[in-house]
Backbone as JSON, one array per atom type, in Angstrom:
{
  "sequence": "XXXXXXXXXXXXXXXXXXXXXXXXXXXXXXXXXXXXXXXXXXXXXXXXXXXXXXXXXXXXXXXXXXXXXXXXXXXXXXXXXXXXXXXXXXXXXXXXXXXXXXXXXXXXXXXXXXXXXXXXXXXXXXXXXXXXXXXXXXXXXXXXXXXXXXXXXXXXXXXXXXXXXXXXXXXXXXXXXXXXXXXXXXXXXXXXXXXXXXXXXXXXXXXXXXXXXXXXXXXXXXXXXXXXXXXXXXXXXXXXXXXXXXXXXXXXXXXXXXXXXXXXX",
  "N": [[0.84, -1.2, 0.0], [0.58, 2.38, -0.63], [1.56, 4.9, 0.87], [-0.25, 7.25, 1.37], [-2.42, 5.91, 0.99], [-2.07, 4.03, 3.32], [-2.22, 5.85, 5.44], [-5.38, 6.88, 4.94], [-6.33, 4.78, 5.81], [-5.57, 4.09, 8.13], [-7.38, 5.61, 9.49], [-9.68, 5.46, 9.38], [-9.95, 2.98, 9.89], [-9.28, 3.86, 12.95], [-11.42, 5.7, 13.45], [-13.68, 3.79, 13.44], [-12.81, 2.02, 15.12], [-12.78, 3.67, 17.92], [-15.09, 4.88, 17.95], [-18.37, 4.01, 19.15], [-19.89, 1.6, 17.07], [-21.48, -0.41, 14.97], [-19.12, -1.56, 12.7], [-16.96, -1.64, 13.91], [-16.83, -4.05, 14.84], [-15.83, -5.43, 12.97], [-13.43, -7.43, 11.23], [-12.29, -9.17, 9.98], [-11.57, -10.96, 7.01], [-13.7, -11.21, 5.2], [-15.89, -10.43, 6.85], [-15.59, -7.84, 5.89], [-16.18, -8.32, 3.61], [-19.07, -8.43, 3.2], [-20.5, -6.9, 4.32], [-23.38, -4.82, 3.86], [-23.61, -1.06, 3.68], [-25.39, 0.45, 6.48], [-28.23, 1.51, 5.84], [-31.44, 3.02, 4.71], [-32.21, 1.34, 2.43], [-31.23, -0.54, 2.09], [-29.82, -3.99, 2.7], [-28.79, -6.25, 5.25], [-26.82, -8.27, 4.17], [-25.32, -8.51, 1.51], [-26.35, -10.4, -1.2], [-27.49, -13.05, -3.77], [-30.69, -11.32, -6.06], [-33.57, -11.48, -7.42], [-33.63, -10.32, -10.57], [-35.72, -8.28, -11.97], [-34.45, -6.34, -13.33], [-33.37, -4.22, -14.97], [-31.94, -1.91, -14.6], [-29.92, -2.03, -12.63], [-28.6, -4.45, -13.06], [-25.61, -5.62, -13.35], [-25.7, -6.4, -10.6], [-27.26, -8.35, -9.8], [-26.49, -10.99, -9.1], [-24.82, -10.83, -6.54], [-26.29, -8.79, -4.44], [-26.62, -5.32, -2.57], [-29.2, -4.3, -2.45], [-32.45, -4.73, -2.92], [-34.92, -5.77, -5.57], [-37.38, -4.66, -5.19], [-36.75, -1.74, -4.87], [-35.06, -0.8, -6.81], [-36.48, -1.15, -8.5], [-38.43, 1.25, -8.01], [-36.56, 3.31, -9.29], [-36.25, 2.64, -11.93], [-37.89, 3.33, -13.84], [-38.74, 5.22, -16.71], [-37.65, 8.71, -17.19], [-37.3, 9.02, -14.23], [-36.33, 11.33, -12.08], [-35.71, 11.68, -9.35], [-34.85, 11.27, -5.79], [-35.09, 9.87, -2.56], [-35.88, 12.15, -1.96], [-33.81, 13.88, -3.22], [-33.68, 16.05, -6.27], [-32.11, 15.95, -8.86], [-32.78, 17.67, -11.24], [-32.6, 19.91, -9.9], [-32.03, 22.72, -11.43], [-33.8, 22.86, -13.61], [-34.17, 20.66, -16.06], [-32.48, 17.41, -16.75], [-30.1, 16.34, -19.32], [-30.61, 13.04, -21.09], [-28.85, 11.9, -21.06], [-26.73, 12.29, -19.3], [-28.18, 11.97, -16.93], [-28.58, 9.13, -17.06], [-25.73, 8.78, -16.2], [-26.09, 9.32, -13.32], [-28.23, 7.38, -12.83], [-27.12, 5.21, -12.66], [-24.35, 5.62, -11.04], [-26.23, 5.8, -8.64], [-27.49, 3.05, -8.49], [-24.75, 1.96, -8.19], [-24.63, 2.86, -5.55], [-26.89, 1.91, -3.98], [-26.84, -0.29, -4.51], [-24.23, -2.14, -4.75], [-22.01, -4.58, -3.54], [-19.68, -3.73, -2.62], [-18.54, -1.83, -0.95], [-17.84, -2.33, 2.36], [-15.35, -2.25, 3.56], [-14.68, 0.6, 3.12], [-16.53, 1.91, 4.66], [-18.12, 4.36, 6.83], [-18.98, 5.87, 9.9], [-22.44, 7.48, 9.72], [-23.73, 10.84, 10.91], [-25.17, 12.38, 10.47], [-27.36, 11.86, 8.55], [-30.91, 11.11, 8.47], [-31.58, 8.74, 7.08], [-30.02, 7.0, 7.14], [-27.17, 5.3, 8.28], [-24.57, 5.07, 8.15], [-22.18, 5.87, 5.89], [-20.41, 6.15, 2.19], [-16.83, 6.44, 2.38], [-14.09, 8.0, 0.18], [-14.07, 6.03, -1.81], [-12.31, 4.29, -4.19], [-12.44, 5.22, -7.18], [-12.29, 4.71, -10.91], [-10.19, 6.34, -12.76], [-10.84, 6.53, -15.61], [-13.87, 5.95, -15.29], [-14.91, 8.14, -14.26], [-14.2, 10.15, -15.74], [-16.17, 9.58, -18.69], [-18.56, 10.02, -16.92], [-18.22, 12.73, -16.21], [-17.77, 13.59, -18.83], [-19.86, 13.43, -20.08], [-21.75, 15.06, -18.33], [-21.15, 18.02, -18.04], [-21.61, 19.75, -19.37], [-24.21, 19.98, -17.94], [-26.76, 21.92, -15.5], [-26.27, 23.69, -12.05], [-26.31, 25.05, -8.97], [-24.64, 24.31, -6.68], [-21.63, 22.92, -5.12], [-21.08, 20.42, -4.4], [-23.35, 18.48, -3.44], [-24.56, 17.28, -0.73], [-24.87, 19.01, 0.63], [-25.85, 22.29, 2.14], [-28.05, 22.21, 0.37], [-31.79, 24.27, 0.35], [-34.21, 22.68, 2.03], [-36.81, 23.08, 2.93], [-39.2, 22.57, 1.47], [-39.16, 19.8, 1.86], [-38.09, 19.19, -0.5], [-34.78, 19.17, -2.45], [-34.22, 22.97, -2.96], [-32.53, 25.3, -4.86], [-30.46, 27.43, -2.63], [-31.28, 30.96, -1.74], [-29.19, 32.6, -2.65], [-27.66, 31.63, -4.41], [-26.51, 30.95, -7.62], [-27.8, 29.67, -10.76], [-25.17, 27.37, -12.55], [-22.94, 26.23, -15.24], [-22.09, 22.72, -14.95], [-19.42, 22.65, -15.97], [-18.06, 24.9, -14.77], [-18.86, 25.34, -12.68], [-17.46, 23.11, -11.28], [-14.81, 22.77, -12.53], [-13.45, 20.22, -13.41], [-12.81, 17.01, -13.99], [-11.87, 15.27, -11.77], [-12.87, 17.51, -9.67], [-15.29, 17.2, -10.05], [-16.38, 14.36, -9.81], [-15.24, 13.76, -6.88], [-16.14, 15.93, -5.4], [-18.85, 16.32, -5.81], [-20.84, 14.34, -4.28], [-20.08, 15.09, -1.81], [-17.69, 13.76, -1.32], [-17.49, 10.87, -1.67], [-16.25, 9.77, -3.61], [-13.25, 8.74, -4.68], [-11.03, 9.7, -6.8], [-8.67, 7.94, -8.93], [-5.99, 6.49, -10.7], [-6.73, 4.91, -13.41], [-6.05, 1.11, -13.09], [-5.27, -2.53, -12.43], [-6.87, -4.35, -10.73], [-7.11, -1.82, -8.74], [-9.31, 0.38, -8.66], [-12.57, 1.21, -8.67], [-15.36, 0.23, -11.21], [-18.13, 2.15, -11.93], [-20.21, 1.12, -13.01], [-20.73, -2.17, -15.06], [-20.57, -4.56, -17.53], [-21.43, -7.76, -16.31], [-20.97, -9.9, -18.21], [-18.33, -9.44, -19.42], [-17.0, -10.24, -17.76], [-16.11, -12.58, -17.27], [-18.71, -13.21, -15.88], [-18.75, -12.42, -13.69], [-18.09, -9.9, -10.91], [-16.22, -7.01, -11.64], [-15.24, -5.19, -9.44], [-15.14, -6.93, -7.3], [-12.54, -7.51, -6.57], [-10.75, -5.74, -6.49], [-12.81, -4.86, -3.66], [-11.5, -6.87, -1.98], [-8.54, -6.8, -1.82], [-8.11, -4.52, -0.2], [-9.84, -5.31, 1.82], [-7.84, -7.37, 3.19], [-5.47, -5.76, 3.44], [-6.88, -4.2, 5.41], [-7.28, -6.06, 7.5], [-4.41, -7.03, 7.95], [-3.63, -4.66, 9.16], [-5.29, -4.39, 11.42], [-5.0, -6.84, 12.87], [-2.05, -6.34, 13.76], [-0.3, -4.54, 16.17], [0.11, -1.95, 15.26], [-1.68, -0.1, 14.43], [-3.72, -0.09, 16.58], [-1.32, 1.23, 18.67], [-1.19, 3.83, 17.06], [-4.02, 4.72, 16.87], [-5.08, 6.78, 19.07], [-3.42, 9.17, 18.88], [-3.61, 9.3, 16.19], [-6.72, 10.04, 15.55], [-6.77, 11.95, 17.29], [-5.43, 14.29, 16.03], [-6.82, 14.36, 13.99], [-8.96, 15.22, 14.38], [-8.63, 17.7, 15.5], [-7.66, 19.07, 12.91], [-10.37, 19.29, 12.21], [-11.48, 20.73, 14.18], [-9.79, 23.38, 14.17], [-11.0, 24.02, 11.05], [-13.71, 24.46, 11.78], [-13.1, 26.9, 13.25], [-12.34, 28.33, 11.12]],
  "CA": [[0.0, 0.0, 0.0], [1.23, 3.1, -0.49], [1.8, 6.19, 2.32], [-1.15, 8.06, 1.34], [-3.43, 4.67, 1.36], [-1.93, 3.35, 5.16], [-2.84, 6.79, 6.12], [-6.22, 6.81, 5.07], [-7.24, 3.4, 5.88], [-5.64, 3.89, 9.84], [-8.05, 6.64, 9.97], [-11.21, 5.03, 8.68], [-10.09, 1.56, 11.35], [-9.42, 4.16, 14.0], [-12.59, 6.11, 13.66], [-14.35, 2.65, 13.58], [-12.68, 1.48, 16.42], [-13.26, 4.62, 19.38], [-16.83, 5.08, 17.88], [-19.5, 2.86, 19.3], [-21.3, 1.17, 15.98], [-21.48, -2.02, 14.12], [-18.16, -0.98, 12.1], [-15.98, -1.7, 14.99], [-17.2, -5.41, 14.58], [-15.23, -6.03, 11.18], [-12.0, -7.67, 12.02], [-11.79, -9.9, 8.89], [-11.94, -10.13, 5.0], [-15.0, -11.93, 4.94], [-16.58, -9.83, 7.3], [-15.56, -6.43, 5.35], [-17.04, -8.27, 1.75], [-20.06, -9.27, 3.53], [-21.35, -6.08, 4.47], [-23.67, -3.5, 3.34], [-24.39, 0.33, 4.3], [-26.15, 0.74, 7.04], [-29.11, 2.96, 4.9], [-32.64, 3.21, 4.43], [-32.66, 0.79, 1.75], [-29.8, -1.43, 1.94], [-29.87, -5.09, 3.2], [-28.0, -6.11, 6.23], [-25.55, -8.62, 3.87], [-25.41, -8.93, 0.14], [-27.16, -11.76, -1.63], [-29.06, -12.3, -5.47], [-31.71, -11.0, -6.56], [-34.76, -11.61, -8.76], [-33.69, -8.6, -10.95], [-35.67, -8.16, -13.53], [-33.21, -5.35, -12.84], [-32.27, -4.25, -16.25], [-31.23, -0.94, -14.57], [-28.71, -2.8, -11.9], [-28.53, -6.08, -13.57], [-24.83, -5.95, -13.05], [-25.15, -6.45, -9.16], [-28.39, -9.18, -9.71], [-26.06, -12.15, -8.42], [-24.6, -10.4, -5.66], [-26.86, -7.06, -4.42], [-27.35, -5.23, -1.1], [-30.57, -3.35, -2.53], [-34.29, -5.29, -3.13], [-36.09, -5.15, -6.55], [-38.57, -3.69, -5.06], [-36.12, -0.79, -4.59], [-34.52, -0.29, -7.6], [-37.71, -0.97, -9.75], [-38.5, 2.68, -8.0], [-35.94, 4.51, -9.75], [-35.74, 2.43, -13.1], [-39.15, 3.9, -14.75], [-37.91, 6.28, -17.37], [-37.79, 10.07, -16.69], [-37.28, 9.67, -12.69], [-34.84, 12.48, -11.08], [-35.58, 12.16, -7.75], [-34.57, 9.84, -5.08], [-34.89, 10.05, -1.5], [-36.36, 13.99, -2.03], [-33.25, 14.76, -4.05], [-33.94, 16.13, -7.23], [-31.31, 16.15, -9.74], [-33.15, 18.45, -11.76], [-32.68, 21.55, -9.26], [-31.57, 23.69, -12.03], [-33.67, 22.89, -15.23], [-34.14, 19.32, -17.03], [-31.2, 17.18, -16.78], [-30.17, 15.51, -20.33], [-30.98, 11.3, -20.71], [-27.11, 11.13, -21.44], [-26.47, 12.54, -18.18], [-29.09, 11.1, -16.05], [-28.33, 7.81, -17.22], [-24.66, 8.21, -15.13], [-26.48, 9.35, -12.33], [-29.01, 6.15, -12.3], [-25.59, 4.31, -12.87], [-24.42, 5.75, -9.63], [-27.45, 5.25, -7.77], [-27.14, 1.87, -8.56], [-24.05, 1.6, -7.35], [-24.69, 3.48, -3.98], [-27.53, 1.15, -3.1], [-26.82, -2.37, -4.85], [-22.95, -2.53, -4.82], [-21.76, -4.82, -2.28], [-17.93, -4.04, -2.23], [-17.95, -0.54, -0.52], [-17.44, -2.61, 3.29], [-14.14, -1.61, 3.72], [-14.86, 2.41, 3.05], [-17.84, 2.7, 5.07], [-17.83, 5.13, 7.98], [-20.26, 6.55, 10.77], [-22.3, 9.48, 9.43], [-24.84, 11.14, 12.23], [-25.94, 13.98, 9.34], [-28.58, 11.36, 7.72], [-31.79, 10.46, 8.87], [-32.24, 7.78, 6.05], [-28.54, 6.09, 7.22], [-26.5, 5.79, 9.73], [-22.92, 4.98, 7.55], [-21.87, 6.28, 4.45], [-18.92, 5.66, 1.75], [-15.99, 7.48, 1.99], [-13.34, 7.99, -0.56], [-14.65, 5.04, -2.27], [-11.61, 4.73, -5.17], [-13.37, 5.45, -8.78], [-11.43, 4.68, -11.89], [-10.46, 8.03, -13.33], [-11.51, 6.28, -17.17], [-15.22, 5.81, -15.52], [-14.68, 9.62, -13.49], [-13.86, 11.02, -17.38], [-16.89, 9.45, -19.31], [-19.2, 10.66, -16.28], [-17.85, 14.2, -16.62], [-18.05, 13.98, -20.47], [-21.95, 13.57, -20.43], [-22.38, 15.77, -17.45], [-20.36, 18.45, -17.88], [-23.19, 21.06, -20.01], [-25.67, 20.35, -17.04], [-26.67, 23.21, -14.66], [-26.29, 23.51, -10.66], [-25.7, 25.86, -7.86], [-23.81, 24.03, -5.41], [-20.48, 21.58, -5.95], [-21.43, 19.55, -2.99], [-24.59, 18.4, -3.3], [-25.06, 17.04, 0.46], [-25.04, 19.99, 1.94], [-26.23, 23.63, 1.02], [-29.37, 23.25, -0.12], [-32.49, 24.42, 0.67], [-34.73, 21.56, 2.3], [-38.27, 23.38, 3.53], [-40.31, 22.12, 0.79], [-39.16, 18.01, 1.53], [-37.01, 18.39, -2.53], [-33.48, 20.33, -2.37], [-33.91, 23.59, -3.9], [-30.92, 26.34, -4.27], [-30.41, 28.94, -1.82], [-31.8, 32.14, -3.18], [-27.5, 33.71, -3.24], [-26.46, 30.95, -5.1], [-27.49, 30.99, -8.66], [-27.4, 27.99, -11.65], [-24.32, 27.53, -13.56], [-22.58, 24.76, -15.76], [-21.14, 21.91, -14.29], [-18.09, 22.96, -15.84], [-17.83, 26.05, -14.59], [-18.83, 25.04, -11.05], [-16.58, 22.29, -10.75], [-13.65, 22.98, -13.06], [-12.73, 19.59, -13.97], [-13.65, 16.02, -13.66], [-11.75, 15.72, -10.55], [-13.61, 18.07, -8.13], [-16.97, 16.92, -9.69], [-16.6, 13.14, -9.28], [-15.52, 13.78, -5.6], [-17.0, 16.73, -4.23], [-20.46, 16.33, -6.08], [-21.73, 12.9, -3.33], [-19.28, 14.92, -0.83], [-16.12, 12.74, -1.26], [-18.13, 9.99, -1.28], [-15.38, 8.8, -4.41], [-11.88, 9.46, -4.62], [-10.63, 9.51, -8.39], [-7.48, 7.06, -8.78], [-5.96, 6.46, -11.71], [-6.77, 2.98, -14.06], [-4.97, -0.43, -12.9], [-5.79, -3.5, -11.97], [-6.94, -3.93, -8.19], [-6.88, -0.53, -8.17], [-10.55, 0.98, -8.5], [-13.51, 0.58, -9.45], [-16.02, 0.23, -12.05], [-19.58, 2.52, -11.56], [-21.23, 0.54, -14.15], [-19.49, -2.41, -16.06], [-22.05, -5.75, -17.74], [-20.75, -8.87, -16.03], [-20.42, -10.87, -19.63], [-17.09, -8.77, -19.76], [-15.9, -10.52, -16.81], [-16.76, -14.08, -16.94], [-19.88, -13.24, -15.8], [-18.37, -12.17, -12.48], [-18.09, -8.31, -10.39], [-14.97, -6.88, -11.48], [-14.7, -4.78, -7.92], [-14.63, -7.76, -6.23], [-11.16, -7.32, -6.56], [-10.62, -4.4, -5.42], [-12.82, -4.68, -2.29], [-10.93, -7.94, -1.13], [-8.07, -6.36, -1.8], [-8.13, -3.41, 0.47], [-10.12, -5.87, 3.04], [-6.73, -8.08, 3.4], [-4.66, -4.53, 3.69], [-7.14, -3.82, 6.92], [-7.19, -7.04, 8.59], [-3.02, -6.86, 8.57], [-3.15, -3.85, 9.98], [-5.96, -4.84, 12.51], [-3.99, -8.33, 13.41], [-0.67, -5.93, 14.19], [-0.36, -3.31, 17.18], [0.48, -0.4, 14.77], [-3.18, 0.26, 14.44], [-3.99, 0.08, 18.2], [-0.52, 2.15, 18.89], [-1.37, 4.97, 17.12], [-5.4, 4.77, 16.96], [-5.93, 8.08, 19.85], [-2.44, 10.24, 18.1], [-4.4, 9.56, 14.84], [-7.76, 10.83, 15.94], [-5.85, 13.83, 17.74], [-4.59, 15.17, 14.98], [-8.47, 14.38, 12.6], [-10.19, 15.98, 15.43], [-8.09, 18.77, 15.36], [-8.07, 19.77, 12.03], [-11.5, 19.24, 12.0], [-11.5, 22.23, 14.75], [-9.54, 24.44, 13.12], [-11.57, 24.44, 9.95], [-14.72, 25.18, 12.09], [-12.62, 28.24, 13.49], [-11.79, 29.55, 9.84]],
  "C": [[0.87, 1.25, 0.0], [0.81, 4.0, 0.68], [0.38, 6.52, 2.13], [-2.71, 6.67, 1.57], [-3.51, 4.46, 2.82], [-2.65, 4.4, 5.6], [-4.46, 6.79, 6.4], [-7.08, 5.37, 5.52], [-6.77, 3.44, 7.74], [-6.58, 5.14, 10.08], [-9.5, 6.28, 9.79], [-11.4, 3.42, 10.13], [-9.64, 2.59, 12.34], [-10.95, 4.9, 14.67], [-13.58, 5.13, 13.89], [-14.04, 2.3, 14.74], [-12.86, 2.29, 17.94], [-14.75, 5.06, 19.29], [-17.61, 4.02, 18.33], [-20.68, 2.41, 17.86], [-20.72, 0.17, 15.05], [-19.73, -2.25, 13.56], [-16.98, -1.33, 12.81], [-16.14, -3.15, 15.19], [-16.16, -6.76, 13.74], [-13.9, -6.36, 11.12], [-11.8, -8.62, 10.58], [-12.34, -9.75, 7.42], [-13.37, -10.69, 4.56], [-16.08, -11.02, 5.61], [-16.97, -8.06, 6.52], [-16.42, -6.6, 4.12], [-18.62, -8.93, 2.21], [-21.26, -8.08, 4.29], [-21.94, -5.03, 3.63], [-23.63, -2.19, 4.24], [-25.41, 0.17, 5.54], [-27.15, 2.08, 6.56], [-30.87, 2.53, 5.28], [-33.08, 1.8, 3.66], [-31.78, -0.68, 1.57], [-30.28, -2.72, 2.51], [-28.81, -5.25, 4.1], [-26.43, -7.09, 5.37], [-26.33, -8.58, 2.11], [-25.75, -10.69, -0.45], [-27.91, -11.33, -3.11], [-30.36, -12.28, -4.84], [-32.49, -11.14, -7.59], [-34.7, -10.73, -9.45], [-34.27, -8.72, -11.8], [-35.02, -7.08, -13.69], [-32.67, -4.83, -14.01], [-31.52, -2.65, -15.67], [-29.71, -1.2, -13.85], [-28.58, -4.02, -12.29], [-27.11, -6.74, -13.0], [-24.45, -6.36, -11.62], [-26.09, -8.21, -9.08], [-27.82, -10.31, -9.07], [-25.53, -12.06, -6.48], [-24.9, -8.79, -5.11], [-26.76, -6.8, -2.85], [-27.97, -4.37, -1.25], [-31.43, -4.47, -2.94], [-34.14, -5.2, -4.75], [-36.51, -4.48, -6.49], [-37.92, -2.33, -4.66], [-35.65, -0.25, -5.75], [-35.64, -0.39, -8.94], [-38.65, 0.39, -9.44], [-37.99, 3.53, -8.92], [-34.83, 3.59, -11.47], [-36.42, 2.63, -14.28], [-37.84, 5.07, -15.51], [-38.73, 7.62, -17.04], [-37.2, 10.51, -15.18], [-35.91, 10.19, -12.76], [-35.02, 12.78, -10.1], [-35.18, 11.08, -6.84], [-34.28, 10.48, -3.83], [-35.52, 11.46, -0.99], [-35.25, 14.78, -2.88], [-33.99, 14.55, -5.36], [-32.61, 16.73, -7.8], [-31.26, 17.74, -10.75], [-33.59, 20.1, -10.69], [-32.65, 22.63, -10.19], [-31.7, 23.43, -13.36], [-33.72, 21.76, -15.39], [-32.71, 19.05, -17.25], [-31.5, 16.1, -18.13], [-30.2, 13.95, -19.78], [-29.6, 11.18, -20.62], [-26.52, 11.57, -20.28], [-27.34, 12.14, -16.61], [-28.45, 9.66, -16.23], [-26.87, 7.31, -15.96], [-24.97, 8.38, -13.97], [-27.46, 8.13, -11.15], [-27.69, 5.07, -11.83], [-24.93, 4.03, -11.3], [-25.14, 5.82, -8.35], [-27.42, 3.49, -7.32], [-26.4, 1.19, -8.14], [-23.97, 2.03, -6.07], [-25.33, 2.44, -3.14], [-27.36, -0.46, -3.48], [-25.0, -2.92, -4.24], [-22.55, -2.97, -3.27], [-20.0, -4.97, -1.47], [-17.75, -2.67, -1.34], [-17.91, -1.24, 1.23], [-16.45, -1.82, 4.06], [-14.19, 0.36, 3.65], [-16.01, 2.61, 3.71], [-17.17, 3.51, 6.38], [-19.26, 5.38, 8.37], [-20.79, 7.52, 10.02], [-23.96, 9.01, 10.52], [-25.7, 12.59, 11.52], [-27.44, 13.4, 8.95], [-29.71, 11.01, 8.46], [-31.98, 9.21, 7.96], [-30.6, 7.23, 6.0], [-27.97, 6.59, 8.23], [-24.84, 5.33, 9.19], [-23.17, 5.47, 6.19], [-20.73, 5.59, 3.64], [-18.05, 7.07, 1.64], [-14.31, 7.5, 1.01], [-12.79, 6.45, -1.3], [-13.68, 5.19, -3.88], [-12.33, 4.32, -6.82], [-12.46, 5.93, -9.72], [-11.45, 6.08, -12.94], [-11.34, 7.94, -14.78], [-13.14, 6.99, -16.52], [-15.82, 7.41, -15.39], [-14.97, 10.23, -14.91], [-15.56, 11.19, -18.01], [-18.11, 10.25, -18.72], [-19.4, 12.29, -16.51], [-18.27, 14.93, -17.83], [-19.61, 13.85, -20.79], [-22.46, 14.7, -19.62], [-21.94, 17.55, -17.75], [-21.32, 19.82, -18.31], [-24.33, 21.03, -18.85], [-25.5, 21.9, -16.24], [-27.04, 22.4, -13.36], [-25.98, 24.85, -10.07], [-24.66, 25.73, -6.97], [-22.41, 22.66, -6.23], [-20.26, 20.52, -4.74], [-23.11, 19.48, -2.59], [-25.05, 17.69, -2.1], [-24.77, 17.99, 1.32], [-24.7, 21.51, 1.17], [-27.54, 24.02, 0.96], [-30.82, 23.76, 0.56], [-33.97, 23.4, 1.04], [-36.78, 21.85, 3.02], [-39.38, 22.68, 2.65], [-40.53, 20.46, 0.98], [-37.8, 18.2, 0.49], [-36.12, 19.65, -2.34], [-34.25, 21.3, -3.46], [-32.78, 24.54, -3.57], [-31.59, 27.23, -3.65], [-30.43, 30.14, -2.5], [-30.46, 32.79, -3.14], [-26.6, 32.7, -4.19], [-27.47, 30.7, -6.23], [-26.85, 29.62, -9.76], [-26.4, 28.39, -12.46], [-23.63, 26.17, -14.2], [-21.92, 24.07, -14.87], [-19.63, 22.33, -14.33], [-17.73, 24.21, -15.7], [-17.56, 26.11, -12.87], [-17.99, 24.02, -10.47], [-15.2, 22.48, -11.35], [-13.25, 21.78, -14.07], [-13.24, 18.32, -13.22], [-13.53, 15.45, -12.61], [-12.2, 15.68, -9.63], [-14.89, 17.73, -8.62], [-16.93, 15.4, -9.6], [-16.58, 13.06, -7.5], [-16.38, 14.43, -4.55], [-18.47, 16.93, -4.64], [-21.4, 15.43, -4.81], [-20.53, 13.45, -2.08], [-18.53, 13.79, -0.2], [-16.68, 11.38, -0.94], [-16.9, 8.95, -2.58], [-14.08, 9.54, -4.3], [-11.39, 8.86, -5.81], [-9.2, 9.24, -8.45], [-7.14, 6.81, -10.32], [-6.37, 4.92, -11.88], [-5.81, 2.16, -13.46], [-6.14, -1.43, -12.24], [-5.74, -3.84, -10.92], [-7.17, -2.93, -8.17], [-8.16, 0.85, -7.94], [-11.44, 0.46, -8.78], [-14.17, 1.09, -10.25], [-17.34, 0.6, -11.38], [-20.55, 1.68, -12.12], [-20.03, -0.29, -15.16], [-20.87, -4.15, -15.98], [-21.0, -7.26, -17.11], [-20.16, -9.95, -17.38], [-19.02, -10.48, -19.97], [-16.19, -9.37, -19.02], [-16.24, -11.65, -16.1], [-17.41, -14.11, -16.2], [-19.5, -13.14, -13.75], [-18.22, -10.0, -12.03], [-16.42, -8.01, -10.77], [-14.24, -5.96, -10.25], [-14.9, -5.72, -6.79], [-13.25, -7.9, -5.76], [-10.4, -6.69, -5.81], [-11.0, -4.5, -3.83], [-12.28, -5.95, -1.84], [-9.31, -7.26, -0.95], [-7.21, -5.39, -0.57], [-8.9, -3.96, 1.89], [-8.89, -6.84, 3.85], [-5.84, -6.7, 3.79], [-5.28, -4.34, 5.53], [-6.95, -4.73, 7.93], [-6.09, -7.19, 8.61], [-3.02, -5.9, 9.39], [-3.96, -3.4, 11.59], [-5.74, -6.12, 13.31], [-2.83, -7.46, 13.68], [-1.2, -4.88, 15.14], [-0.22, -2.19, 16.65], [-1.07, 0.05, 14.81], [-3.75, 0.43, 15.5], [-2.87, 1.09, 18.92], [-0.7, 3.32, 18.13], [-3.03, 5.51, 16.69], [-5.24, 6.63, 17.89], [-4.84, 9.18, 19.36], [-3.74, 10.86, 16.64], [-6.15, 10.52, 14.82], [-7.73, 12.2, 16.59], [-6.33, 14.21, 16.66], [-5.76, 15.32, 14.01], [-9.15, 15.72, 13.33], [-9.61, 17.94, 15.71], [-7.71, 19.43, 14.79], [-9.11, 19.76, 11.74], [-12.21, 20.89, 12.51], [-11.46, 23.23, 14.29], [-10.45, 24.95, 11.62], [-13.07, 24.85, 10.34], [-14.4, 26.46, 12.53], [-12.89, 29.13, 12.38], [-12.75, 30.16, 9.3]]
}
């Protein structure tokens, strides 16, 4: 693993381990590929599904969302989910919706994000999230390249908007502008659009994943299975050794205290 990986992964098993919640449980690789999200919609482990699923088909052998969940948001036209509406700012094109169902899909079916989950205490409709969930810059690009003409207000769409009606709308000082204007580059809108919910890595093998990819490509198998076993063998070394228990309360210092500071600034 490299520096910048150990780092983030003793910070994701230390925050797991001084927090009280399920997460602090997960001591092996079986246990990390065996969980879902703690969400709204999620299942407690991954298992098939009856999909007639043509929107998530690719998860249908191994899901941790329902049918009856994703046959919500596979009618054509929908842009809303959960009370978000996509369409804050104007009719979003099919060629850009489509990566959004894509990523929907993978938020609630995909059963490799284990290993990246964390506490969040923001949601009523979940009680973990994914965080810096690594997303193959190729898939990051194509995303970008459909999205990129839409309109928005905000470049962090979990947090900002205006919530009185139930359906985000913008805050009346922040007005609609292109994606690529508001984000710059494909970058800051793969990560900071689902608030760092992905972290854009370059292509390799093991090395990210796929938002959307048809199993027939991959002998009819998940090709981020890979990945999340991967990165579940990385944690359980470093949860079988004392380095992870020796600097667990330094490491949380030092989160908790730039965390401070940036509420100061």
């Amino acid at each position: 693993m490299k520096l910048h990986e150990v780092w983030t992964s003793l910070v994701l098993i230390c925050f797991s381990t001084v927090t009280a919640n399920r997460l602090s449980l997960l001591k092996n690789v079986d246990d990390f590929m065996n969980t879902c999200m703690d969400g709204q919609n999620h299942k407690l482990q991954p298992g098939p599904e009856e999909l007639q699923f043509q929107t998530c088909f690719p998860w249908k052998d191994r899901a941790c969302c329902s049918k009856d969940v994703t046959a919500e948001f596979q009618s054509p036209g929908v842009t809303k989910w959960l009370g978000f509406e996509w369409n804050h700012c104007g009719g979003m094109t099919e060629k850009c919706r489509k990566h959004f169902i894509q990523d929907l899909c993978f938020y609630e079916c995909s059963p490799n994000v284990g290993p990246w989950l964390v506490k969040d205490s923001d949601r009523e409709w979940r009680k973990e999230r994914m965080f810096e969930v690594p997303l193959c810059e190729s898939e990051c690009l194509t995303w970008w390249d459909d999205c990129k003409e839409e309109m928005t207000c905000l470049d962090n769409w979990m947090r900002g908007f205006n919530w009185t009606t139930g359906t985000n709308t913008c805050p009346d000082d922040m007005k609609c502008q292109p994606f690529k204007d508001m984000f710059k580059d494909h970058r800051r809108f793969c990560e900071q659009v689902w608030d760092f919910s992905y972290k854009v890595v370059p292509d390799g093998d093991d090395n990210c994943f796929k938002l959307w990819f048809d199993p027939k490509d991959y002998n009819g198998s998940n090709p981020n299975d890979a990945v999340a076993r991967k990165k579940a063998q990385a944690y359980t070394i470093l949860l079988s050794s004392n380095l992870a228990t020796l600097i667990c309360i330094p490491v949380v210092s030092v989160v908790a205290g730039l965390l401070s500071a940036i509420v100061l600034l």
